[in-house]
C-alpha atoms as one frame of an Amber mdcrd trajectory, in Angstrom:
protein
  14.038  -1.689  15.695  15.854  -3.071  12.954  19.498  -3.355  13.527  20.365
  -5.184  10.054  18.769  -3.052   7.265  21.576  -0.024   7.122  19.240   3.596
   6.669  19.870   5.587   4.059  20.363   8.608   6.612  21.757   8.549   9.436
  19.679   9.872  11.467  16.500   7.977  10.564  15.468   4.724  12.459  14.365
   1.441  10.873  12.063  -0.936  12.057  11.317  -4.481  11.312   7.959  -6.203
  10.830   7.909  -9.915  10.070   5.897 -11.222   6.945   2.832 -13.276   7.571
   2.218 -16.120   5.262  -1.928 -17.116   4.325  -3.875 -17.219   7.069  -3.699
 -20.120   9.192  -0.269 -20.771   7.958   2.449 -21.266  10.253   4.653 -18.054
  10.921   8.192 -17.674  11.541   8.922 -17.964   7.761  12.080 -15.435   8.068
  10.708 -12.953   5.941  11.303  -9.549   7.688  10.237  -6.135   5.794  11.616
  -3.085   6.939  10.100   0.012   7.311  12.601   3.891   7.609  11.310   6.431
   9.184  12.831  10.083   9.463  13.192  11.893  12.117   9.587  13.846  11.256
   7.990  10.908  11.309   7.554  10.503   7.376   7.848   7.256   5.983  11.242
   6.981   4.194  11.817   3.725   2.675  10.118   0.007   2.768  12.918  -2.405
   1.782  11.217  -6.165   1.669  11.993  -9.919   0.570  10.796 -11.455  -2.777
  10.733 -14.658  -4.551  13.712 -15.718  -6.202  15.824 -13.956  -3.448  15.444
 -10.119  -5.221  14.880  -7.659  -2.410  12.170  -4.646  -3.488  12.690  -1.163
  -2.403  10.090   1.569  -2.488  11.374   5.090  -1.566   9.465   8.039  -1.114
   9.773  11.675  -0.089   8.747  15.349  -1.270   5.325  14.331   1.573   2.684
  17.652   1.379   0.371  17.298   4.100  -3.257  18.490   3.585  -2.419  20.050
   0.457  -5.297  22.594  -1.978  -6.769  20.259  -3.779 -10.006  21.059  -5.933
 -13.110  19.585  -5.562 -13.965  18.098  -8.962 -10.942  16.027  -8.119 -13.628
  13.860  -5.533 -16.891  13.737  -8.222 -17.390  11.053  -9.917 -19.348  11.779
 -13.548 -20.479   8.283 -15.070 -18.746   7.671 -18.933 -21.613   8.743 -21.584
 -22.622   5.554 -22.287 -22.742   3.886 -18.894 -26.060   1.943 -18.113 -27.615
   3.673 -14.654 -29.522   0.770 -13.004 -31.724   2.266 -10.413 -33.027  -0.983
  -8.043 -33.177  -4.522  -8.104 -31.406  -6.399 -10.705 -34.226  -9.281 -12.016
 -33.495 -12.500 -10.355 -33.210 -14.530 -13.885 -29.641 -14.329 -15.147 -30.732
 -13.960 -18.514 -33.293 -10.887 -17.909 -29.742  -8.678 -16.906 -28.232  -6.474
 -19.498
C-alpha cells in the first residue's frame, strides 16, 4: 500500500509499484507509480513520475462492464484500394509492390 500518494476518496486504497528502468538496468531508481483503487475494485486513478520532475495523472471512472456492443464494431473491411497479397512475398526486394 501506498501511504504517501493522498486518494482522492477516502475510502479508496492506493498502492505503489516501483518503475523499472531498461532491462538489465539496475533498479531502485526511486520512481514509484501509484495505482487507486475503489472500493469495487475499479481502477480509480494512476498518478506517476516524469522527466523534468512533472507528475502525470490519468483518472478514470463511468466503468460499464460487458456492455451491448454490435458486431460490425469487430470486422475489419480492407480500404478500397488496399493491395490483398495472398502468399509468399518474392524473395527479390525489387519484385515487391
Amino acid at each position: 500500500m501506498d501511504r504517501e500518494t493522498v486518494p482522492a476518496k477516502p475510502v479508496d486504497e492506493v498502492y505503489a509499484c516501483e518503475l523499472g528502468g531498461p532491462s538489465g538496468a539496475p533498479r531502485g531508481n526511486g520512481k514509484v507509480a501509484s495505482f487507486e483503487i475503489s472500493p469495487e475494485g475499479e481502477l480509480v486513478r494512476i498518478v506517476m513520475p516524469a522527466e523534468g520532475g512533472i507528475t502525470l495523472e490519468f483518472s478514470f471512472g463511468g466503468w460499464i462492464f460487458n456492455p451491448r456492443l454490435e458486431k460490425g464494431l469487430f470486422q475489419f473491411t480492407p480500404p478500397s484500394d488496399a493491395v490483398i497479397v495472398d502468399g509468399l512475398l518474392p524473395e527479390t526486394p525489387g519484385m515487391r509492390q
